[in-house]
N, C-alpha and C positions, 0 to 999 in steps of 0.2 A: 381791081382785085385787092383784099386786103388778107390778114393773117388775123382768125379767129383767137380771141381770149377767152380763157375758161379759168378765173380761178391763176394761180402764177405759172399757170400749163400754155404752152400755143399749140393748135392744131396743125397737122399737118395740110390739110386742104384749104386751098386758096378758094374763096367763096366771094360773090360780088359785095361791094359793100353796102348795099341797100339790103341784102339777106343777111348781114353777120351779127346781128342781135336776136334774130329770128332762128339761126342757127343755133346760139350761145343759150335764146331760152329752152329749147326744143332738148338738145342736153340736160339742163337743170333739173327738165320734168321727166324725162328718162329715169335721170340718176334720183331723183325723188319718189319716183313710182318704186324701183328697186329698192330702194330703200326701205318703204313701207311694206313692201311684199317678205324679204327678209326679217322684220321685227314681226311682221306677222307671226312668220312660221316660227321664230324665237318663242314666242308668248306660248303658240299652242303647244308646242314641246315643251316647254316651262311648266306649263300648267298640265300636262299630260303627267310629266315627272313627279310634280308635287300627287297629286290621284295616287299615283300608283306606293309612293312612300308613304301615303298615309295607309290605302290599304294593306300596305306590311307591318308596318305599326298596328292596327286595329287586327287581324290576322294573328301577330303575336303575341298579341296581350290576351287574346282569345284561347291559344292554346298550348298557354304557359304550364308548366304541371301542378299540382297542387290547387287549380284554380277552376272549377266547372263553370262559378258564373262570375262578371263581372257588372258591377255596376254603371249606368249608362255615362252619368257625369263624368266618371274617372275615364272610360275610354273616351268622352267631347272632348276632354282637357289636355289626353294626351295628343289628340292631332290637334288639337289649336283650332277647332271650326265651328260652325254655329249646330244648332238639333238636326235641323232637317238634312242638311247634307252628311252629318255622322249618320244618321237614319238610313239613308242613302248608299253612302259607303258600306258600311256594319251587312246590309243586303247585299251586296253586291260581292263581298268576302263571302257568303253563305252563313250568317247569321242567323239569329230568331229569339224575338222576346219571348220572355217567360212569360204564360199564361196565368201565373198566380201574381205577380209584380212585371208591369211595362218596364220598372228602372232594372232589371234584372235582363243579361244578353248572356248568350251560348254561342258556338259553334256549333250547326245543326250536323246533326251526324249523319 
């Protein structure tokens, strides 16, 4: 029987010693899998957060006072993103190009 190493941790459990590397990797990939599972869900709530603050941004540059239309560039530039996903977003706030200029955005009322 030997005393598992992990790292500058010893396990509690005496394990024979023809299994204690087998033990030690079996750990590794535990503690690895969690790991990856956790930045998982990081990233998707990161990116969930960032969605939802751009749609506030675009939302509020829509229904600033004094302002009926905004031009499409100025609200790409204020979220930082590429056409199609402002496109995207801008819909998703309840948006709608103007039918006399595409570069022309409202809040549909």
């Amino acid at each position: 029987m030997v005393n598992c190493r992990r790292g500058s941790g010893e396990t509690k459990a005496n394990v024979p010693a023809e299994y204690g590397d087998v033990v030690v990797a079996l750990d590794e990939i535990i503690l690895n899998f969690v790991n990856a599972v956790i930045l998982s869900l990081m990233r998707v709530f990161s990116e969930q957060w960032v969605r939802r603050r751009k749609k506030k941004i675009l939302r509020n540059r829509l229904a600033k006072d004094g302002w009926k239309w905004r031009r499409f560039e100025s609200l790409r530039r204020a979220i930082r993103d590429d056409e199609d996903s402002t496109r995207e977003l801008l819909f998703e706030v309840g948006a709608r190009a103007s039918t006399k200029s595409k570069d022309l955005w409202t809040l549909d009322d």
